[in-house]
C-alpha positions as CSV (number, residue, x, y, z in Angstrom):
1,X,4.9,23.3,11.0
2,X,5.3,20.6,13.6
3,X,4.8,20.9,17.7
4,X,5.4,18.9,20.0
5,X,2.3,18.7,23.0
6,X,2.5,17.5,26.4
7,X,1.8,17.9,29.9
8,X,1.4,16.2,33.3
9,X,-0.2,12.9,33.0
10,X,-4.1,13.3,33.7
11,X,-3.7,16.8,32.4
12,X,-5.9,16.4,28.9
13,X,-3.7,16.0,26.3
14,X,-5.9,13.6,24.6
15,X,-8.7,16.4,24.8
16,X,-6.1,19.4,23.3
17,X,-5.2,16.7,20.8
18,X,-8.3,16.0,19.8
19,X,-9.7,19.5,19.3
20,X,-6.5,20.2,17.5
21,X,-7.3,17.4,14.9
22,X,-11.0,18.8,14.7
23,X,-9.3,22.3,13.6
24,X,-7.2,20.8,10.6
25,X,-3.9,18.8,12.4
26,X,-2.6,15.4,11.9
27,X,-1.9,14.0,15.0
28,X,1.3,11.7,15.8
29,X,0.6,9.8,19.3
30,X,3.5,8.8,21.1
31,X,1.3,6.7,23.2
32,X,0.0,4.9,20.4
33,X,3.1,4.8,19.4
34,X,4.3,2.4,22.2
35,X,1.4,0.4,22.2
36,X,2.6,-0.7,18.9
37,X,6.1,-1.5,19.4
38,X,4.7,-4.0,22.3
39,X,2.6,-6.1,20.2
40,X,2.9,-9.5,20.6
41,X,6.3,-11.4,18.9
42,X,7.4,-7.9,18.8
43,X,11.4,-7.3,19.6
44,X,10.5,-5.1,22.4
45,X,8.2,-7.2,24.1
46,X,10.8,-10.5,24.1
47,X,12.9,-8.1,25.9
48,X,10.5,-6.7,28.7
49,X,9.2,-10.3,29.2
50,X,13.1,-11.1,29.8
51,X,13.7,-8.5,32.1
52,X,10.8,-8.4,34.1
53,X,9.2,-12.1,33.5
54,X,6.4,-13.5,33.0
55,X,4.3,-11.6,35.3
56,X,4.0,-8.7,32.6
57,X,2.5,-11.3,29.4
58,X,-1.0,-12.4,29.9
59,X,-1.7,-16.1,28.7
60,X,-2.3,-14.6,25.3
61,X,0.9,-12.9,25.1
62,X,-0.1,-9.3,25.2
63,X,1.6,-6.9,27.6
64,X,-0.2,-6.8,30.8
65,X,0.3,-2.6,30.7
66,X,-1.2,-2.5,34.7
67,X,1.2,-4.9,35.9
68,X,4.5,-3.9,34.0
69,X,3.2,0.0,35.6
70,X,3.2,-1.8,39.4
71,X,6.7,-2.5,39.2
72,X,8.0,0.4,37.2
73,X,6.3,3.2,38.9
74,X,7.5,2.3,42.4
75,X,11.0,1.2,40.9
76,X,13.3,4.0,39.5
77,X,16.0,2.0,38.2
78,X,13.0,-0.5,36.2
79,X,11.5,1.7,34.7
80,X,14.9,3.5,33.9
81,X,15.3,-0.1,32.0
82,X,11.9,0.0,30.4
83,X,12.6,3.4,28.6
84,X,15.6,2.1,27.7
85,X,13.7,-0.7,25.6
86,X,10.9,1.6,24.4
87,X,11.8,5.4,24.0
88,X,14.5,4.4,21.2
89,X,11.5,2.3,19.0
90,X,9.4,5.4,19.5
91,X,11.8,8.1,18.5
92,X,13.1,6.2,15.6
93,X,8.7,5.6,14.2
94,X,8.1,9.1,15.5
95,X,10.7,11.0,13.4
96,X,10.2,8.9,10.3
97,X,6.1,9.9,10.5
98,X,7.1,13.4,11.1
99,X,9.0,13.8,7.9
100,X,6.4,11.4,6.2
101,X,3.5,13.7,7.2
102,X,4.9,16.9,6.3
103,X,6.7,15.9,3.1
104,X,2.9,15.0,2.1
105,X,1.2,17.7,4.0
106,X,3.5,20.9,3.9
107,X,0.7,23.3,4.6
108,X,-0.6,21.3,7.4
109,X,0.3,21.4,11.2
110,X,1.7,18.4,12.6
111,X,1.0,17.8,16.3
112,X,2.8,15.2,18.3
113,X,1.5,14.2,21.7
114,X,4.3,13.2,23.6
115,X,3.9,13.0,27.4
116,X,7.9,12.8,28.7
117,X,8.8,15.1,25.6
118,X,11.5,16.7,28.7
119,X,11.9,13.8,30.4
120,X,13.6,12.3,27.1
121,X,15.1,15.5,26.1
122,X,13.1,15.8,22.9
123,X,11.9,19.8,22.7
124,X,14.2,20.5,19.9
125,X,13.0,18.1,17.3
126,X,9.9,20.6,17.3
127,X,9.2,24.1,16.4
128,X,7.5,25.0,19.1
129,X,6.3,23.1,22.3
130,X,2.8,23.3,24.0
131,X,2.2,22.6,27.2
132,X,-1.8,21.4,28.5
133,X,-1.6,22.7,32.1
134,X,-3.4,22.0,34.9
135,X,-3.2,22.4,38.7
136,X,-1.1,19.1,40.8
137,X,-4.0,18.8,42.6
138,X,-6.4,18.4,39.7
139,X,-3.7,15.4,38.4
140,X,-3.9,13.3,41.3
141,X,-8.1,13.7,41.6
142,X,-8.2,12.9,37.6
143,X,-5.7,10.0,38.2
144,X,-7.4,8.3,40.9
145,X,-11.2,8.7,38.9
146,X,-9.9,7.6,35.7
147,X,-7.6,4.9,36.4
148,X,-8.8,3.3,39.3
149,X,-5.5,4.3,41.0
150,X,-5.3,4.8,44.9
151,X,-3.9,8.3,46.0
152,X,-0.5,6.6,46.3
153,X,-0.1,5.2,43.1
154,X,-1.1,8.2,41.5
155,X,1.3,9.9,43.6
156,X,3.9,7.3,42.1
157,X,2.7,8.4,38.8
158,X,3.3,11.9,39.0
159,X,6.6,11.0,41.0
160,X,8.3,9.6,37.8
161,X,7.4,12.6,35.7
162,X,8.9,16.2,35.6
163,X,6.5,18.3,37.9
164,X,4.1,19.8,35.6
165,X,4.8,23.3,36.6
166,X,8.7,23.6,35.8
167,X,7.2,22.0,32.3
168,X,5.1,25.0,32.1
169,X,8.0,27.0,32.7
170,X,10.2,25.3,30.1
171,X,7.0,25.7,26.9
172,X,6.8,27.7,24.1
173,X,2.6,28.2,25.1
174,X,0.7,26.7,28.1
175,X,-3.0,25.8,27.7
176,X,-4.8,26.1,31.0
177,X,-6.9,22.6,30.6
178,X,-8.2,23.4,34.3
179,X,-11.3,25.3,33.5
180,X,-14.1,24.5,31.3
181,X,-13.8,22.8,27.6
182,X,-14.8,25.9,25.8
183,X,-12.4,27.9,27.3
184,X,-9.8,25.3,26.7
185,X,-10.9,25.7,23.0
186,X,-10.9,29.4,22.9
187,X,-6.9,29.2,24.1
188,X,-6.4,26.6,20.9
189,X,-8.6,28.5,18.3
190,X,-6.4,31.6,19.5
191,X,-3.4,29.8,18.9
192,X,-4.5,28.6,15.6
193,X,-5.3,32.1,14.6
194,X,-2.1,33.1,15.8
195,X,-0.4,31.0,13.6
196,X,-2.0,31.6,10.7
197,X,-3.4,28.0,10.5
């Protein structure tokens, strides 16, 4: 079985993912996922440093990931370009891992963490989608803490994503993230149960 997981950035995915792994999943990252298609000499890369210059390398030519996100986050159309460069990469790694983990691992569940899985129009590669909720509110406060981000930048952030609660609407099962870690685990070890997992 595979599923696709997201959520709102800042919403925990990592955390759901992780605790998913812990119970017995393999874990596809989407996230990773781009990282990798960005390393240096890359195809990918030559075209983001041609589109948005030099600004984005750093002298050791590795993407400089907080300065591409400055001009793409307050710049619909560029970062309209960037996905165009990156989601098609990702999809193509994505889907052949899919197929590569449950050809080897039938009886296992696949979980793939991807964070614009409605954005890109990708619920129905996946049996079932789960959503990690948590309030607007608790995005931006996470947002700013984590990344260093000032209240308009992570307002940016969440600007360029689906709001997280017509997401929650669209899911096959939310996970309320918002409370504390062992209640996020007791909606997971339900779900596992559930599912016969």
């Amino acid at each position: 079985m595979n599923i696709g997981l997201t959520g709102g950035i800042a919403s925990g995915k990592s955390t759901v993912s992780a605790y998913l792994v812990a119970m017995g999943a393999i874990l596809i990252d989407a996230d990773q996922i781009a990282r990798e298609v960005v390393l240096p000499g890359s195809p990918a890369l030559n075209k983001i440093q041609h589109i948005f210059g030099e600004t984005v390398i750093t002298a050791e030519g590795i993407l400089n990931r907080k300065k591409l996100g400055e001009l793409v986050f307050a710049n619909e159309s560029s970062r309209k370009q960037l996905e165009g460069i990156l989601h098609p990469e990702i999809r193509t790694i994505m889907m052949q891992r899919m197929r590569l983990y449950e050809d080897e691992n039938p009886e296992r569940l696949v979980v793939v963490d991807v964070p614009l899985l409605y954005e890109s129009n990708l619920a129905s590669m996946f049996e079932m989608v789960l959503l990690v909720y948590v309030p607007r509110e608790i995005q931006l406060d996470r947002l700013t803490r984590r990344d260093g981000l000032s209240r308009g930048q992570a307002e940016e952030r969440l600007a360029a994503q689906m709001p997280i609660d017509q997401k929650a609407q669209l899911a096959d099962l939310v996970i309320d993230n918002s409370g504390t870690p062992e209640e996020t685990e007791a909606q997971l070890r339900q779900f596992w149960r559930e599912k016969g997992l």
